[in-house]
mmCIF file as Biopython writes it, N, C-alpha, C and O atoms, coordinates in Angstrom:
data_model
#
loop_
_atom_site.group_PDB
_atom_site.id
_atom_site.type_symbol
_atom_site.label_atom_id
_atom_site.label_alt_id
_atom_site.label_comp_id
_atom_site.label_asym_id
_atom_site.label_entity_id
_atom_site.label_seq_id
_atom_site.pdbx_PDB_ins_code
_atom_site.Cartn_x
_atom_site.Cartn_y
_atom_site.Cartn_z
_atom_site.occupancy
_atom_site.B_iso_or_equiv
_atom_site.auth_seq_id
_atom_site.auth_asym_id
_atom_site.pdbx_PDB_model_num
ATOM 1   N N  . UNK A ? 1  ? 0.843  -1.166  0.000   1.0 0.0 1  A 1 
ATOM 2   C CA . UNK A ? 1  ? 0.000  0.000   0.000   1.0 0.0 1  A 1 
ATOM 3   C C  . UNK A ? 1  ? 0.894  1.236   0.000   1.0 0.0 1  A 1 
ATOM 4   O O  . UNK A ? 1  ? 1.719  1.380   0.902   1.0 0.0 1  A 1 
ATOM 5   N N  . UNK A ? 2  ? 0.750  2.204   -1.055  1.0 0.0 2  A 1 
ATOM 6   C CA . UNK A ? 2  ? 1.386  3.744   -1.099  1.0 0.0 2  A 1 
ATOM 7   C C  . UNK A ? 2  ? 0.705  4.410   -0.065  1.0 0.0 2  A 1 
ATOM 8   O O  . UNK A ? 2  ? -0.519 4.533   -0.048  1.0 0.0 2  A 1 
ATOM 9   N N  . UNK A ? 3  ? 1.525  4.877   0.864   1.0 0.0 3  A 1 
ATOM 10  C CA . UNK A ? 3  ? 1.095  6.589   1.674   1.0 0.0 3  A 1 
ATOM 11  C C  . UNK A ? 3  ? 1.574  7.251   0.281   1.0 0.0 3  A 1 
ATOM 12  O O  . UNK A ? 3  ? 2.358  6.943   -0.616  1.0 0.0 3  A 1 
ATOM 13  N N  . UNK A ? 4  ? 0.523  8.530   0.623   1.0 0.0 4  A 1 
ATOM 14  C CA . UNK A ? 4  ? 0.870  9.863   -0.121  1.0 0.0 4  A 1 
ATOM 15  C C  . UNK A ? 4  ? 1.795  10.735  0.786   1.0 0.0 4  A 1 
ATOM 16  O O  . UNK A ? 4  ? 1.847  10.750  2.016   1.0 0.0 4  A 1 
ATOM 17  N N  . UNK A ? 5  ? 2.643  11.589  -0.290  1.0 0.0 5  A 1 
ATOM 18  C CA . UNK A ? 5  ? 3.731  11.936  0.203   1.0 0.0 5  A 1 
ATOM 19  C C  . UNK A ? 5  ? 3.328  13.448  0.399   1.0 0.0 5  A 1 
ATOM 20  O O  . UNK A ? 5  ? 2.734  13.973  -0.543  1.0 0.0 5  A 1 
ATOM 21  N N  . UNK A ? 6  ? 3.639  14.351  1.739   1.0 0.0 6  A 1 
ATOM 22  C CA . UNK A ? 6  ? 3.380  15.237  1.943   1.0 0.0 6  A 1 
ATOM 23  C C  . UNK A ? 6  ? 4.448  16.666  1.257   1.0 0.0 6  A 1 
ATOM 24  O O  . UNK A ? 6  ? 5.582  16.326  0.917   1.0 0.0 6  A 1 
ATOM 25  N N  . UNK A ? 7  ? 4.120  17.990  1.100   1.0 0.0 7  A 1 
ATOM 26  C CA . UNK A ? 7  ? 4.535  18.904  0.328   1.0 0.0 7  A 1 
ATOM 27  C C  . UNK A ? 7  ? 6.003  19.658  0.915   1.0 0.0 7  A 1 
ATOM 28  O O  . UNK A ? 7  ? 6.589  20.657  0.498   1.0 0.0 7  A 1 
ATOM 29  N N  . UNK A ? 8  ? 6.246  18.945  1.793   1.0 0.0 8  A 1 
ATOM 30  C CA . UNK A ? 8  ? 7.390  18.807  2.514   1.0 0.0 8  A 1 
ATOM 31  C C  . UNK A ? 8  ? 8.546  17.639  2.507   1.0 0.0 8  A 1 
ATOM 32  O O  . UNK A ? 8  ? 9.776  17.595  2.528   1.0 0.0 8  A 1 
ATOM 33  N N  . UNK A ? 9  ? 7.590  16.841  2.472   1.0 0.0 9  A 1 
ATOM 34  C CA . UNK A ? 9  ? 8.598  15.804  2.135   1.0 0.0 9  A 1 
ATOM 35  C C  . UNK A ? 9  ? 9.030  15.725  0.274   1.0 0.0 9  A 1 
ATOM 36  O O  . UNK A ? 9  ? 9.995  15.102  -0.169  1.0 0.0 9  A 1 
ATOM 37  N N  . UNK A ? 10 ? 8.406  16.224  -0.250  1.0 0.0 10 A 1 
ATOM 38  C CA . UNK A ? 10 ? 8.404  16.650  -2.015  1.0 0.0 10 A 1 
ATOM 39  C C  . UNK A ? 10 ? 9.461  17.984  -1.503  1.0 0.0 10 A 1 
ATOM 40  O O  . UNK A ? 10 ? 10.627 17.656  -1.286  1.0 0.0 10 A 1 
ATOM 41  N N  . UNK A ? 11 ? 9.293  18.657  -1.414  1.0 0.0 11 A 1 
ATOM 42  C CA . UNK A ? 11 ? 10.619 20.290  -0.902  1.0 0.0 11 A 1 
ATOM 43  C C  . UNK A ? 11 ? 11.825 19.138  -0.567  1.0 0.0 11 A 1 
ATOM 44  O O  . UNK A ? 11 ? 12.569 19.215  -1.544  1.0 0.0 11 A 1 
ATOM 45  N N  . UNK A ? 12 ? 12.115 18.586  -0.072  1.0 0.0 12 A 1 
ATOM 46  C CA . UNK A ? 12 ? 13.501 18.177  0.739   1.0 0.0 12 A 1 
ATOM 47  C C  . UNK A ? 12 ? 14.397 17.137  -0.567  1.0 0.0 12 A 1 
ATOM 48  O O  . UNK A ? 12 ? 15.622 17.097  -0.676  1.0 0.0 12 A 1 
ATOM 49  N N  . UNK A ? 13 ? 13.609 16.531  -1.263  1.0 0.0 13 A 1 
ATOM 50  C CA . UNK A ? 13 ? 13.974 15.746  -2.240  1.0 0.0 13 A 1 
ATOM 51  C C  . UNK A ? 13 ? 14.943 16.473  -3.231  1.0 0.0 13 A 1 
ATOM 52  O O  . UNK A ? 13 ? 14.678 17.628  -3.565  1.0 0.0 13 A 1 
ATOM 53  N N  . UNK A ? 14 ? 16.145 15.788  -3.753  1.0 0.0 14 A 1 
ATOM 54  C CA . UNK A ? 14 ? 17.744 16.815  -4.242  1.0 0.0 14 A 1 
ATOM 55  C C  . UNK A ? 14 ? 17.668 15.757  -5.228  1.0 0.0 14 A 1 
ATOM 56  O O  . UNK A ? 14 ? 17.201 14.651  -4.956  1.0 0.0 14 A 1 
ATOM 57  N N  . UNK A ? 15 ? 18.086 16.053  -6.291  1.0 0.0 15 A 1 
ATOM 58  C CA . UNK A ? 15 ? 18.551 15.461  -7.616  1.0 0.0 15 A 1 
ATOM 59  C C  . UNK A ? 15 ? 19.968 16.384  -8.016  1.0 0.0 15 A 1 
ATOM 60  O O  . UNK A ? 15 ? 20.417 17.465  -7.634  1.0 0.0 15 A 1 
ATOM 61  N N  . UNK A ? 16 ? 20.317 15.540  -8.806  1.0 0.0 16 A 1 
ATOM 62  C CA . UNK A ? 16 ? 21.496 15.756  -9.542  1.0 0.0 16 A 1 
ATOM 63  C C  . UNK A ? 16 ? 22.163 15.224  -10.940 1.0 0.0 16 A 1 
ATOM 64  O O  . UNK A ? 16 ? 22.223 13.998  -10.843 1.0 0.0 16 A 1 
ATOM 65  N N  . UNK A ? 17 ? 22.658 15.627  -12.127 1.0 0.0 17 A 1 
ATOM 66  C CA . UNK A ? 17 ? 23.076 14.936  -12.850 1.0 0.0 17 A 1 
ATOM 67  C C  . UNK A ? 17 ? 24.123 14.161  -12.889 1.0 0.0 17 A 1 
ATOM 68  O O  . UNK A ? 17 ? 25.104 14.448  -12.203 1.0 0.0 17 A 1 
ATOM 69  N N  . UNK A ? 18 ? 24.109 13.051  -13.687 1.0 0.0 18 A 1 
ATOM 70  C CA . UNK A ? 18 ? 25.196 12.231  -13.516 1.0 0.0 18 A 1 
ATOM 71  C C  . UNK A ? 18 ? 25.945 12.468  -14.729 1.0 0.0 18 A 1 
ATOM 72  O O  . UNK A ? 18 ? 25.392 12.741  -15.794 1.0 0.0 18 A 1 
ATOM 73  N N  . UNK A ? 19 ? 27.429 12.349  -14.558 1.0 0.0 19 A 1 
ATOM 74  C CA . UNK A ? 19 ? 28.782 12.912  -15.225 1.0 0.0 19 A 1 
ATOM 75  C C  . UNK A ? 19 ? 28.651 12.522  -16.603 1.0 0.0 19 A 1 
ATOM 76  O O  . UNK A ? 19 ? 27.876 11.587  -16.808 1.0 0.0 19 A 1 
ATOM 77  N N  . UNK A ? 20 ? 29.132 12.938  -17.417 1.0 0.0 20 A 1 
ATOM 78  C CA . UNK A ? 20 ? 29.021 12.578  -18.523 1.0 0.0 20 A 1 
ATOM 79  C C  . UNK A ? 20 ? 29.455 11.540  -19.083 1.0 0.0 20 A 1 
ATOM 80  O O  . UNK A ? 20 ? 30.639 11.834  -18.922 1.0 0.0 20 A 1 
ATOM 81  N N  . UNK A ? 21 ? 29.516 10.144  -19.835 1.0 0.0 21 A 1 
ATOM 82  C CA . UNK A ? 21 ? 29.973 8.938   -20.167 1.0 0.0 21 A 1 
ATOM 83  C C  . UNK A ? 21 ? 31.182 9.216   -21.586 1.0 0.0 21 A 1 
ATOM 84  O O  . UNK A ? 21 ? 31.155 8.632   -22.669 1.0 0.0 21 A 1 
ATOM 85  N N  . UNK A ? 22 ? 31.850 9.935   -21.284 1.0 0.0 22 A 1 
ATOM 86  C CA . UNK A ? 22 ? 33.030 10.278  -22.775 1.0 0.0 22 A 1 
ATOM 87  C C  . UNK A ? 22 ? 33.595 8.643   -23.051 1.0 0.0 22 A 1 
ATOM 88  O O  . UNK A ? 22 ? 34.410 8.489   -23.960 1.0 0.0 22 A 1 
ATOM 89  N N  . UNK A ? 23 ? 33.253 7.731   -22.442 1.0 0.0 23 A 1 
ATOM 90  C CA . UNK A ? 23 ? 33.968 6.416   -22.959 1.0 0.0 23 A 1 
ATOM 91  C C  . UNK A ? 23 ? 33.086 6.062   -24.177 1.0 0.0 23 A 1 
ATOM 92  O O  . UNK A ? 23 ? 33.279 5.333   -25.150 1.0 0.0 23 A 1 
ATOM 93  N N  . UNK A ? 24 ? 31.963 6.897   -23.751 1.0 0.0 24 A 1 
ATOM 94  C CA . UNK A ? 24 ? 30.658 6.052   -25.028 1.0 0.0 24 A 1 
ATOM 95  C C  . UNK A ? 24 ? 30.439 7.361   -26.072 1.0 0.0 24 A 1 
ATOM 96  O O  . UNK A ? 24 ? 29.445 7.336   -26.798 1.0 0.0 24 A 1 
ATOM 97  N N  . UNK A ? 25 ? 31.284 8.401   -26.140 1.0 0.0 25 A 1 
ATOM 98  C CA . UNK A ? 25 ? 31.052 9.560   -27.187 1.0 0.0 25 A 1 
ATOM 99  C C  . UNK A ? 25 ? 31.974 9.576   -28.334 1.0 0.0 25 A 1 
ATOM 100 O O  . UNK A ? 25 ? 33.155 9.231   -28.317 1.0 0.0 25 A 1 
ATOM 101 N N  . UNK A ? 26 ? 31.594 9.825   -28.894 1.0 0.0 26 A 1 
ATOM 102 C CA . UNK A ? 26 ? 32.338 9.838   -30.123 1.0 0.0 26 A 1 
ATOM 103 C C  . UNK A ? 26 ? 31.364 11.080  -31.124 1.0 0.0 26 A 1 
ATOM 104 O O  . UNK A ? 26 ? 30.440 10.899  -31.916 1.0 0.0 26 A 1 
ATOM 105 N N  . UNK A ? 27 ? 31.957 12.168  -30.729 1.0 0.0 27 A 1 
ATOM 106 C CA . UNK A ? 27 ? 31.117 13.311  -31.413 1.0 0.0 27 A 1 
ATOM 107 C C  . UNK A ? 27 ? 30.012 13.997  -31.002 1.0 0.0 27 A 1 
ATOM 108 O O  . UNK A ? 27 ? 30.200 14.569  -29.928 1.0 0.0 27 A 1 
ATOM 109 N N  . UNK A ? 28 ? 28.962 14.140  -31.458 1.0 0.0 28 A 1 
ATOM 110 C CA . UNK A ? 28 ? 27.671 13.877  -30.761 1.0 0.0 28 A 1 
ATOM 111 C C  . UNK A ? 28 ? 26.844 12.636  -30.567 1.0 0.0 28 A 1 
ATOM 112 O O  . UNK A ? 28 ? 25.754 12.568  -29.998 1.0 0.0 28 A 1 
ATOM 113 N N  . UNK A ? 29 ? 27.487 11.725  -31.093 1.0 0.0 29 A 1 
ATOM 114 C CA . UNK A ? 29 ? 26.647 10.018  -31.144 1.0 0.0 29 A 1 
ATOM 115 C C  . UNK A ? 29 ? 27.419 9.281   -30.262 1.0 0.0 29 A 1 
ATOM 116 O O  . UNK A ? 29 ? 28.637 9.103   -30.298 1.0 0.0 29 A 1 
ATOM 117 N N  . UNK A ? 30 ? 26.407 8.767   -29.273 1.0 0.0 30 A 1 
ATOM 118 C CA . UNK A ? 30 ? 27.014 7.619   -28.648 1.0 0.0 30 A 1 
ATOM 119 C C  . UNK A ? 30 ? 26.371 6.056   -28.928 1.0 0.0 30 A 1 
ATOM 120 O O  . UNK A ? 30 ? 25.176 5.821   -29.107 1.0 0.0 30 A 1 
ATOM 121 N N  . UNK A ? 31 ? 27.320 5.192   -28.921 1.0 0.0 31 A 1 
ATOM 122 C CA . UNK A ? 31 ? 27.048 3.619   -29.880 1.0 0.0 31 A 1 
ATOM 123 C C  . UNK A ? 31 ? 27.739 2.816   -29.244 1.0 0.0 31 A 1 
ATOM 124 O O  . UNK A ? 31 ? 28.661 3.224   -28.537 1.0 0.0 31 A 1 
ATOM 125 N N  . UNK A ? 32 ? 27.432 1.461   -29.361 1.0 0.0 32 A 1 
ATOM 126 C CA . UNK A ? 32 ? 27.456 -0.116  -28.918 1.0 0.0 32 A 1 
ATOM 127 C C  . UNK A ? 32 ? 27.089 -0.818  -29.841 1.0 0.0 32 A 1 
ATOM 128 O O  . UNK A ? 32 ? 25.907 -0.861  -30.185 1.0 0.0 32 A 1 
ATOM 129 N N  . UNK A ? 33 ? 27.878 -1.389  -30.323 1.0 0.0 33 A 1 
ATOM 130 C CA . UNK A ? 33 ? 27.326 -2.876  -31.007 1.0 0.0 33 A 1 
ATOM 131 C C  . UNK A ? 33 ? 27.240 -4.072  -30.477 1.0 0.0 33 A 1 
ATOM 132 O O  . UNK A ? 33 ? 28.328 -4.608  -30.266 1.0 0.0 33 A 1 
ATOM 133 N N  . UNK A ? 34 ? 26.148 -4.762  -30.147 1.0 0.0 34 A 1 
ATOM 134 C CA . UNK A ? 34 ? 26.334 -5.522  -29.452 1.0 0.0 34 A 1 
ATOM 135 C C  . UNK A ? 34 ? 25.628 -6.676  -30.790 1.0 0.0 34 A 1 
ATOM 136 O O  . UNK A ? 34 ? 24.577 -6.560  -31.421 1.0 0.0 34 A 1 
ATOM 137 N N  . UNK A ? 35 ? 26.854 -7.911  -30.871 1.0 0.0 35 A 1 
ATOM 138 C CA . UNK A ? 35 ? 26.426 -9.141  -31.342 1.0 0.0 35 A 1 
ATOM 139 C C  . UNK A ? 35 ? 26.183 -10.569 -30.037 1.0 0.0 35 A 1 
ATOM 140 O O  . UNK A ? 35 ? 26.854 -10.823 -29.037 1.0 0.0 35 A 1 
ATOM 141 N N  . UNK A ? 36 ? 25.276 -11.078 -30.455 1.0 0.0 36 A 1 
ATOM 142 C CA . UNK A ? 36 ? 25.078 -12.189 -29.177 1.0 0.0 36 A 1 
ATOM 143 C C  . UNK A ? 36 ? 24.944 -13.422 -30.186 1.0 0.0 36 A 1 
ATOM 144 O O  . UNK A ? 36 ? 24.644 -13.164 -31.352 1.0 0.0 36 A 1 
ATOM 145 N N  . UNK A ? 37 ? 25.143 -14.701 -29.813 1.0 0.0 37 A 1 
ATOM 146 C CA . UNK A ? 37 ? 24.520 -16.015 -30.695 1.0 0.0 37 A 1 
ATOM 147 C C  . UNK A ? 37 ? 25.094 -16.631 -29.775 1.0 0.0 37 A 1 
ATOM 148 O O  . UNK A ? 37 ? 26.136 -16.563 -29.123 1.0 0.0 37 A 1 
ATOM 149 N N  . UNK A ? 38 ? 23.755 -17.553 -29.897 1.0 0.0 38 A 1 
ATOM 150 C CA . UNK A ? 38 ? 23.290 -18.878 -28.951 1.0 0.0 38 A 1 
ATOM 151 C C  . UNK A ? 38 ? 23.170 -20.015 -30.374 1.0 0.0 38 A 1 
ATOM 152 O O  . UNK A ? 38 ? 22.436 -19.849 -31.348 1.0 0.0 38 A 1 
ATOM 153 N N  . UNK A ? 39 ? 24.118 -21.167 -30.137 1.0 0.0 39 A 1 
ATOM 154 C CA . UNK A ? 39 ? 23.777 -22.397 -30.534 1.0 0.0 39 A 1 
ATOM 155 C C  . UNK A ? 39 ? 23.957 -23.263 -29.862 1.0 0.0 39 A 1 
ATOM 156 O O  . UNK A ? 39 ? 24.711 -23.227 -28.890 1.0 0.0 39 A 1 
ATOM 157 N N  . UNK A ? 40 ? 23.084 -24.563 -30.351 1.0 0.0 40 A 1 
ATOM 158 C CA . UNK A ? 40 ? 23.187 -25.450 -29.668 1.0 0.0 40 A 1 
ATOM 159 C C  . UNK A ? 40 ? 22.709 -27.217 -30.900 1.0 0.0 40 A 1 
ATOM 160 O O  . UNK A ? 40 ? 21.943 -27.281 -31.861 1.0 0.0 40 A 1 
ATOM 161 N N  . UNK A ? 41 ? 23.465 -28.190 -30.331 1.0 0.0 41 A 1 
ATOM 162 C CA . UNK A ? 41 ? 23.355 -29.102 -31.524 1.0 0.0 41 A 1 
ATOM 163 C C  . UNK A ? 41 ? 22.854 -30.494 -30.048 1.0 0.0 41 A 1 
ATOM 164 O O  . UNK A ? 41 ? 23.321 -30.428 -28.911 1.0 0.0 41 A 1 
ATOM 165 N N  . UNK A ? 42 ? 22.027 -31.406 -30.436 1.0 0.0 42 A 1 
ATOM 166 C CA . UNK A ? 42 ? 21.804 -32.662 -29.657 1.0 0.0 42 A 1 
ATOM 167 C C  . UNK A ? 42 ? 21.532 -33.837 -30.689 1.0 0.0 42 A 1 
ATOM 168 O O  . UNK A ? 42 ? 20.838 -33.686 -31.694 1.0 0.0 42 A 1 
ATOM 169 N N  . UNK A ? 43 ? 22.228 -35.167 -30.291 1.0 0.0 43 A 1 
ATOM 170 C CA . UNK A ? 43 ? 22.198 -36.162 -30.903 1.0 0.0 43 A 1 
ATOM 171 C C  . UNK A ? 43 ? 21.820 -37.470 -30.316 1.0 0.0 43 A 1 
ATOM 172 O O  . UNK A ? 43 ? 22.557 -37.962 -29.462 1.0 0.0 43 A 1 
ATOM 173 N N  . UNK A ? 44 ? 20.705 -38.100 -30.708 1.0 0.0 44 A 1 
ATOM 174 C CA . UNK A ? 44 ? 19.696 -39.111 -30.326 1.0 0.0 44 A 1 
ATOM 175 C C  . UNK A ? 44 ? 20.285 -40.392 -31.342 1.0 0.0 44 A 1 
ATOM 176 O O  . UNK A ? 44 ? 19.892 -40.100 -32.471 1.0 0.0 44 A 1 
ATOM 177 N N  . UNK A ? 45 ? 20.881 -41.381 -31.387 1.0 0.0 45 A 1 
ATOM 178 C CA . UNK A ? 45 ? 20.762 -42.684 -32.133 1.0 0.0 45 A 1 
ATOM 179 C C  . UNK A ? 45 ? 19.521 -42.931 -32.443 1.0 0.0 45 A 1 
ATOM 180 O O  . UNK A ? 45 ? 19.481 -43.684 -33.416 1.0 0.0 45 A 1 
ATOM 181 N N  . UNK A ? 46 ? 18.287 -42.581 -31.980 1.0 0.0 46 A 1 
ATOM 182 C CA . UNK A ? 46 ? 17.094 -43.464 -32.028 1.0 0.0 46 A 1 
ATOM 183 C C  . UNK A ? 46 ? 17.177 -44.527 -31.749 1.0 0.0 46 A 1 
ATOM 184 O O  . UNK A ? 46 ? 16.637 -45.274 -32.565 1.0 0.0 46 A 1 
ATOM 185 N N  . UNK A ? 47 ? 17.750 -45.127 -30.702 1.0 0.0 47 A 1 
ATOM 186 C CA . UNK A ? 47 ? 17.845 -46.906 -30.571 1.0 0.0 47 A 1 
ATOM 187 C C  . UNK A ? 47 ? 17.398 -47.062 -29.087 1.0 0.0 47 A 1 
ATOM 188 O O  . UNK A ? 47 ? 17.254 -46.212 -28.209 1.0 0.0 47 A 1 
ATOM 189 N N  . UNK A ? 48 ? 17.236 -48.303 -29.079 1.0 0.0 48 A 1 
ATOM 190 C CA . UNK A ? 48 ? 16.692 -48.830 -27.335 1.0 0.0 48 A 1 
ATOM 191 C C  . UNK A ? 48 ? 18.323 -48.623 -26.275 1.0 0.0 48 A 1 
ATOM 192 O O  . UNK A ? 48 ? 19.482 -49.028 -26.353 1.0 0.0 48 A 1 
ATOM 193 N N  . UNK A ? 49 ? 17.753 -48.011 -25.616 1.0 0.0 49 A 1 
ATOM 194 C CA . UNK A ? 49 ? 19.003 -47.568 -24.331 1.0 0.0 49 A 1 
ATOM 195 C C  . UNK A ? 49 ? 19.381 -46.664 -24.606 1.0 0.0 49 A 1 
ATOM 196 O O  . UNK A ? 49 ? 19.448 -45.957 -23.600 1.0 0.0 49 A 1 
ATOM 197 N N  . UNK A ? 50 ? 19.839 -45.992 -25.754 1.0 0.0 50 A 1 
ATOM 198 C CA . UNK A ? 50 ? 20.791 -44.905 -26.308 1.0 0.0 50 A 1 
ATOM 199 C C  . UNK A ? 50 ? 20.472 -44.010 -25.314 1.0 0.0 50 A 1 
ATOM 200 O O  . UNK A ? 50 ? 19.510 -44.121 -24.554 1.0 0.0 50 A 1 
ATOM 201 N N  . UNK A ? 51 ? 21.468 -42.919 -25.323 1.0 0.0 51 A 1 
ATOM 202 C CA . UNK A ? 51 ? 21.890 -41.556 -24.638 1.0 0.0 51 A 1 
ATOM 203 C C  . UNK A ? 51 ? 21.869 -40.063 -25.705 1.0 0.0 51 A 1 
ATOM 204 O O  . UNK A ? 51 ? 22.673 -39.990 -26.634 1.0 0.0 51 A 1 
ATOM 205 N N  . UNK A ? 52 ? 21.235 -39.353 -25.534 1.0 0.0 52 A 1 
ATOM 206 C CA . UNK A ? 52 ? 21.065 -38.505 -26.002 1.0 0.0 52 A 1 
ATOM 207 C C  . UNK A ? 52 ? 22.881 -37.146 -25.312 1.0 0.0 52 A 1 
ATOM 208 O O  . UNK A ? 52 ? 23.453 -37.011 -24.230 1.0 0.0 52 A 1 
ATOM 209 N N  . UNK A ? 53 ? 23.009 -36.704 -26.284 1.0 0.0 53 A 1 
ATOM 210 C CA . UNK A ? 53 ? 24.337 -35.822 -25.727 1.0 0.0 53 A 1 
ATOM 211 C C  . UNK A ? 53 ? 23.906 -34.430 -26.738 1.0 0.0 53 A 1 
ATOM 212 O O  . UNK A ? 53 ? 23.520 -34.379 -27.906 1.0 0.0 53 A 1 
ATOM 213 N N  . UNK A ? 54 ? 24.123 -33.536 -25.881 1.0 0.0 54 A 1 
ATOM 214 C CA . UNK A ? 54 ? 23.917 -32.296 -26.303 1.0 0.0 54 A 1 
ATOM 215 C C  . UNK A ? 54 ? 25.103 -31.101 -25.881 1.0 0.0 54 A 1 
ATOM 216 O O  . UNK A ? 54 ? 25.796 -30.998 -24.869 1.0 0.0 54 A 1 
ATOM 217 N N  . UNK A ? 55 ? 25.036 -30.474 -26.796 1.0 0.0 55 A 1 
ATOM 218 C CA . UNK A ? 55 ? 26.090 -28.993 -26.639 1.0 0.0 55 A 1 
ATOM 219 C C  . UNK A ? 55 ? 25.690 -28.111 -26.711 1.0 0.0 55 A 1 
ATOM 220 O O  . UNK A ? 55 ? 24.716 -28.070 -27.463 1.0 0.0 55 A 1 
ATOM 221 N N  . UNK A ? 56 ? 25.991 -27.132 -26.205 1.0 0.0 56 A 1 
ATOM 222 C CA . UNK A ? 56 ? 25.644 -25.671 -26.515 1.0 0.0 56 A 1 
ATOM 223 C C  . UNK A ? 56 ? 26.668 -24.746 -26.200 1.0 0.0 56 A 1 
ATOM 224 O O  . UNK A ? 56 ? 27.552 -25.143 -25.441 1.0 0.0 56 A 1 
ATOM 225 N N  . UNK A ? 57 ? 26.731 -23.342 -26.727 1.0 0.0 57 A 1 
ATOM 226 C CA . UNK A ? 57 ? 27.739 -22.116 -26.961 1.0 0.0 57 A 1 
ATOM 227 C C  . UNK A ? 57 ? 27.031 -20.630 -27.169 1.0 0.0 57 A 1 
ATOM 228 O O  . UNK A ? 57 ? 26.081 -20.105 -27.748 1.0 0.0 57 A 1 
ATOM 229 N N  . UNK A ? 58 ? 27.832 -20.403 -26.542 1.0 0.0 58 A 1 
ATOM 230 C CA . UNK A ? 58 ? 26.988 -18.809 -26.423 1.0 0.0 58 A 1 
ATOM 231 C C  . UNK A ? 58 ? 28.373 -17.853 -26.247 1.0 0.0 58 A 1 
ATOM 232 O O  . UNK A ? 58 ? 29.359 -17.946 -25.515 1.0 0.0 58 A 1 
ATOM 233 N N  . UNK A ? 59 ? 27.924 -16.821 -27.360 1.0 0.0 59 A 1 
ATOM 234 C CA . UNK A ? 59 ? 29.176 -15.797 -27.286 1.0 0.0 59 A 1 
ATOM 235 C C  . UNK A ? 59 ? 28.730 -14.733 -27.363 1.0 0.0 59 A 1 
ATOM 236 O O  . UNK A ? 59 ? 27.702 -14.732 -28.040 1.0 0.0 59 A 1 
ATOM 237 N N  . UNK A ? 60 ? 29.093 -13.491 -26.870 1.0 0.0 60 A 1 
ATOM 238 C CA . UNK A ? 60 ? 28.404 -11.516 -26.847 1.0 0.0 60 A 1 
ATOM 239 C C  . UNK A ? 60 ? 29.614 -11.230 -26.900 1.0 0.0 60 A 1 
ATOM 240 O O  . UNK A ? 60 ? 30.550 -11.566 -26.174 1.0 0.0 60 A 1 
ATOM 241 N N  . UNK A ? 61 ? 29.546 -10.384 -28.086 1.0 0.0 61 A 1 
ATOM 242 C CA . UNK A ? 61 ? 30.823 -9.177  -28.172 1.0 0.0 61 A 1 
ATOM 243 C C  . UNK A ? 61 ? 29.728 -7.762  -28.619 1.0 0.0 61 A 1 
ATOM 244 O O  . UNK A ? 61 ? 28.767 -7.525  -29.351 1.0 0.0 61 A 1 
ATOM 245 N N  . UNK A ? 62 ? 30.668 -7.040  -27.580 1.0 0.0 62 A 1 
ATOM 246 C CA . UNK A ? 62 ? 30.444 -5.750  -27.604 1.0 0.0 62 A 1 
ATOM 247 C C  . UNK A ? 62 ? 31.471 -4.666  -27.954 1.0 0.0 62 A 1 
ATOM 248 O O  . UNK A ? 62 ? 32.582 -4.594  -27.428 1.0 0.0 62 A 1 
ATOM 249 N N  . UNK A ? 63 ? 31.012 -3.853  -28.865 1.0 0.0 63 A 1 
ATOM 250 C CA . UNK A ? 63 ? 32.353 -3.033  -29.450 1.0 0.0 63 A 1 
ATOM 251 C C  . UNK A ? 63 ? 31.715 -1.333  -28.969 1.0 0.0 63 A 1 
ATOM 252 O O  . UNK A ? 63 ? 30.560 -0.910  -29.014 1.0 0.0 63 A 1 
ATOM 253 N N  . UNK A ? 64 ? 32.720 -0.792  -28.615 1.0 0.0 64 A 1 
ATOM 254 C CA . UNK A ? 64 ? 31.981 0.140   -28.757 1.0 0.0 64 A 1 
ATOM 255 C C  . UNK A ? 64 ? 32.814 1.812   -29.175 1.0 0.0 64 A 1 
ATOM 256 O O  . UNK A ? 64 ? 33.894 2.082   -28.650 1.0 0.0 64 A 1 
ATOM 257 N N  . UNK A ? 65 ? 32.122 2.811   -30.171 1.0 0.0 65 A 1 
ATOM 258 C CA . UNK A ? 65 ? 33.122 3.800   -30.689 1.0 0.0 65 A 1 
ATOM 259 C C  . UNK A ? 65 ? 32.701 5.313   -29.968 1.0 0.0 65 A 1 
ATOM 260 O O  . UNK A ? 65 ? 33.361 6.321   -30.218 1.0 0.0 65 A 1 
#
């Protein structure tokens, strides 16, 4: 359940900006490339008893200018 907040407690509340990110500027544009891929391969014999075995790989590269 929200209480409402009184016109005093709204007065006391301070903000501020946060610094600027120059690792992510490049001019006026800031950019990320982000590539991700997920594979994955599983192999069944189809036979009585068999074991099923599976793999999977996952890679993210992020570049950024």
């Amino acid at each position: 359940m929200r209480r409402e907040l009184t016109i005093a407690e709204l007065e006391a509340e301070r903000t501020e900006l946060l610094p600027a990110r120059e690792t992510l500027t490049f001019g006026n544009t800031n950019w990320a490339n982000v590539f991700a891929s997920n594979s994955s391969l599983a192999l069944n014999a189809a036979s009585l008893y068999s074991m099923a075995n599976s793999a999977a790989a996952q890679s993210i590269t992020v570049t950024q200018g």
